[in-house]
N, C-alpha and C positions, 0 to 999 in steps of 0.2 A: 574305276569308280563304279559302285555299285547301284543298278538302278531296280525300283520295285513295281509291279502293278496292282494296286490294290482297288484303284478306280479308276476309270478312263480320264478325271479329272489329272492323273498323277502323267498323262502323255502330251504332249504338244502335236500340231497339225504335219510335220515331218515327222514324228513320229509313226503317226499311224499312215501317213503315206510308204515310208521305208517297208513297214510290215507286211501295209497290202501285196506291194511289188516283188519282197524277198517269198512270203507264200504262194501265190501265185506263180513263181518262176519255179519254188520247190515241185509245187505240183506239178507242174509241165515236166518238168525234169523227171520226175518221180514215175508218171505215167507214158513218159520215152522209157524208163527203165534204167536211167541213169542214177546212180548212188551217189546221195551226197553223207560224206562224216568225219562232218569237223568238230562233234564231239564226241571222238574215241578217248575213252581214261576217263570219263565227264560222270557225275551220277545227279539224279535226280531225286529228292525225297517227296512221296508224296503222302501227307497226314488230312487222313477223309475223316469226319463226323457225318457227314450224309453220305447215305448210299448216292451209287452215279454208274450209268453203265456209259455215257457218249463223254462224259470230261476227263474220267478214269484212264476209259482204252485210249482217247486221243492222244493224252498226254503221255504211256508208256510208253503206246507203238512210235509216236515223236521220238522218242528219246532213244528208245533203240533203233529208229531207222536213222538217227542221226547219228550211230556208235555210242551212245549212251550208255549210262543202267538207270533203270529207275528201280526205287525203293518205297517198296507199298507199306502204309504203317496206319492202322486204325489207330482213332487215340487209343480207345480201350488197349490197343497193346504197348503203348509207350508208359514212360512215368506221369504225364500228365493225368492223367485217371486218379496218377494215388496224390494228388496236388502240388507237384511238382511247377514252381514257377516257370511264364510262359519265358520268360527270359532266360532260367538257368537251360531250359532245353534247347533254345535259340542257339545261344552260346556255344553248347557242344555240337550239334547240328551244322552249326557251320564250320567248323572242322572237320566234316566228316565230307560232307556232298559240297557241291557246285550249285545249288540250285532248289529252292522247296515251293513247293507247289498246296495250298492247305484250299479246303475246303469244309465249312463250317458253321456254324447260326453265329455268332455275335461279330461282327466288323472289328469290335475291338481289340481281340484276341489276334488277327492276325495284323494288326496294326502294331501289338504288341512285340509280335516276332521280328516285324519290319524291322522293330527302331532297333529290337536287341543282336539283329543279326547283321553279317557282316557279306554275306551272300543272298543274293534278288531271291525275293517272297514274290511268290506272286498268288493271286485271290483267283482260285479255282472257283466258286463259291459263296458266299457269304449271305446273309438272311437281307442285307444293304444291297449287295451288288453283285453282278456278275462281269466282270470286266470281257473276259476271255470269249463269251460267247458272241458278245457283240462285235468284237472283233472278225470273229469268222465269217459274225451274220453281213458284215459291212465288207467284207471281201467277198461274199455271195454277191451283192448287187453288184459291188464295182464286175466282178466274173459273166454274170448274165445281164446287167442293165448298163455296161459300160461306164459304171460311173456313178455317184451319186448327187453330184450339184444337178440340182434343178428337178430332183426326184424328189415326188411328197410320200413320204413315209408315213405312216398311221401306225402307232398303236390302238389294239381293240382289246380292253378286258379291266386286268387287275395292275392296281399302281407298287408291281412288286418289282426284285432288284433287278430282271432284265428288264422291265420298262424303264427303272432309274438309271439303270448304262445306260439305255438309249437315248437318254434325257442329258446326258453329262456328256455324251458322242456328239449330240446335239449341239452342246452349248462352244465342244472344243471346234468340231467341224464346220460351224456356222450350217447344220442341217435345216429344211423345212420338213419339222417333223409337229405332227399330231396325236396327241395322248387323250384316247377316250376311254372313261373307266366312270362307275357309276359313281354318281353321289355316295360320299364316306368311303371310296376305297382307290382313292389318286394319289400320287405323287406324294411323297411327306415334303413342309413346307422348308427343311432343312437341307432337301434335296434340290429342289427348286433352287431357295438361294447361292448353294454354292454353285449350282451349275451355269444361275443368270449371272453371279458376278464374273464368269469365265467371257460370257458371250451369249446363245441362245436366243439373239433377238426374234428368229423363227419360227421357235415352239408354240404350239397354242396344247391350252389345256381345257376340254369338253367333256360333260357328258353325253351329247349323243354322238351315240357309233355312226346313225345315217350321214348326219351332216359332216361330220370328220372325213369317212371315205369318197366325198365326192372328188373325183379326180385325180384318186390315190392311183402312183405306181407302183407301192410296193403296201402291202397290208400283213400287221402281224400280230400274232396272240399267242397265249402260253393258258396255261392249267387256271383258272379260278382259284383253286387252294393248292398252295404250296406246302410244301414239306415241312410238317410241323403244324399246317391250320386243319387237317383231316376234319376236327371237329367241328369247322365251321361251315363245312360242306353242305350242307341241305339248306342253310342259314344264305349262303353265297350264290346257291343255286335259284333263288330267286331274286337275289337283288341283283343279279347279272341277266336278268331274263332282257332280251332286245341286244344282245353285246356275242350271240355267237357267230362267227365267222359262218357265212353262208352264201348258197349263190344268191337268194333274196339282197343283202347285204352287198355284196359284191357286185352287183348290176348298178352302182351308185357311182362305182370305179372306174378308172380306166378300163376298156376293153383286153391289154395285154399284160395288168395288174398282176404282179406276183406275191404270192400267199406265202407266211413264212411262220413256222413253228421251232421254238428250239427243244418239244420231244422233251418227254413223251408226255404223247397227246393222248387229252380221254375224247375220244370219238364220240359226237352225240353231245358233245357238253359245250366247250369252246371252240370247238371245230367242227362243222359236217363233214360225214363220212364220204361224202361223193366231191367236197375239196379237198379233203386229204387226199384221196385216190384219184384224184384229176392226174390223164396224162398231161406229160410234160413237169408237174410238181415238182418246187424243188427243194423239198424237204430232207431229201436222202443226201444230194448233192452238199446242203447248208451242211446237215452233220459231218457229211468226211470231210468237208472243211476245216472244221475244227483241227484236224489231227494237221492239215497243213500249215495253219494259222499258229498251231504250235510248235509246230517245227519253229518257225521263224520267229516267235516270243522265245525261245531256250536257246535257239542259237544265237539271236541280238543280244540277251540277257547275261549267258554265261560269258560272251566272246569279251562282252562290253566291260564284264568283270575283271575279266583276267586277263586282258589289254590294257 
């Protein structure tokens, strides 16, 4: 039976415990030098609308370190471009690979692939969510913080789809997580509802950045304008003013606070330059996660398939 991830909503609490454990062990294994590939014969298609350099590479080298192939395809270069229904391409696509990984602006579109397809979609992506990276981000803490019950999380910035995976991580995990983002640029209240009918009793939602970090063990931000809002950049750059990650800001924190970015970062904007570059950061560590956390999304997904 085929299963998809479009949002974190779409996993249960053994779920993402299974994932943490199988990535996790992938990496150990991986950096003993030991080969795992249990998908030789397996392919992966991957159809990107945004550029990506960390969800791209994690995802191929995944697939080829697990004996894979993967299958890179802009849409510009499929028939969708020339209006090809999202359905008829599903349909052939899943005759073809094991596996499609899309990245894209409308949520809808790859929900559409989900229903039409017969092999696990999973939401590299999407302008709603990003499932996949909160994933890795949440096997980063369980990796360096042992764990995440009893750990307060903060969000600091913009209510875009990595704060909403964190929001809907939240509601499945029972996190105590805090989302501070200014006046008119929080959580949409669609997001909220499906994630407090999950659970979520935890979440708090704030504008101020100060008050939100006090106590925090783990703090984290993303870019002000996403892919797609360029124009509103100068517009965001002051209704974000009091919301960058900084040591001023971080002295509110825990002393052993860890800083988390899912990259890339505009330095000088939502990040200061001497947090990004603090020894010990673990910003590099969070991204090669990914590519482990994917391992163990494609091997649970394809195995789970074709069992």
């Amino acid at each position: 039976m085929k299963k998809d991830i479009l949002s974190l909503l779409d996993l249960e609490v053994a779920d993402f415990t299974h994932l943490f454990q199988r990535a996790l062990q992938l990496k150990k294994r991986f950096n003993q030098g030991i080969s795992d590939r249990p998908l030789i014969g397996k392919s992966l298609g991957l159809i990107f609308d945004k550029k990506s350099t960390r969800t791209r590479v994690a995802f191929e080298t995944a697939m080829i370190q697990l004996g894979g192939t993967p299958i890179y395809m802009s849409t510009q270069d499929t028939q969708i471009s020339r209006n090809e229904p999202a359905e008829d391409t599903a349909r052939v696509l899943s005759r073809y690979i094991d596996a499609l990984a899309m990245r894209t602006f409308d949520h809808a579109l790859v929900e559409k692939f989900a229903k039409a397809s017969t092999i696990p979609v999973i939401n590299a992506l999407t302008d709603s969510f990003h499932p996949c990276q909160i994933l890795s981000d949440l096997m980063t803490v369980v990796e360096v913080k042992g764990g995440y019950r009893n750990r307060k999380i903060v969000w600091v910035g913009d209510g875009n789809n990595v704060a909403n995976s964190w929001v809907n991580a939240a509601a499945v995990l029972d996190l105590e997580l805090v989302v501070a983002t200014p006046d008119g640029y929080g959580i949409a209240s669609c997001v909220k509802e499906a994630s407090l009918a999950r659970g979520g009793k935890s979440i708090l939602f704030t504008n101020d950045p100060v008050e939100a970090v006090k106590d925090a063990d783990v703090v984290y931000t993303d870019v002000w304008a996403s892919m797609g809002q360029e124009q509103e950049q100068i517009k965001r750059e002051s209704a974000f003013e009091g919301f960058q990650v900084n040591r001023d800001l971080l002295s509110k924190a825990k002393p052993d606070v860890m800083v988390m970015h899912c990259l890339p970062a505009h330095r000088g904007e939502e990040i200061s330059e001497d947090v990004l570059e603090a020894p010990g950061a673990v910003f590099w560590d969070q991204a090669e996660n990914k590519r482990h956390m994917h391992k163990a999304i494609l091997e649970t997904l394809i195995l789970k398939t074709n069992g």
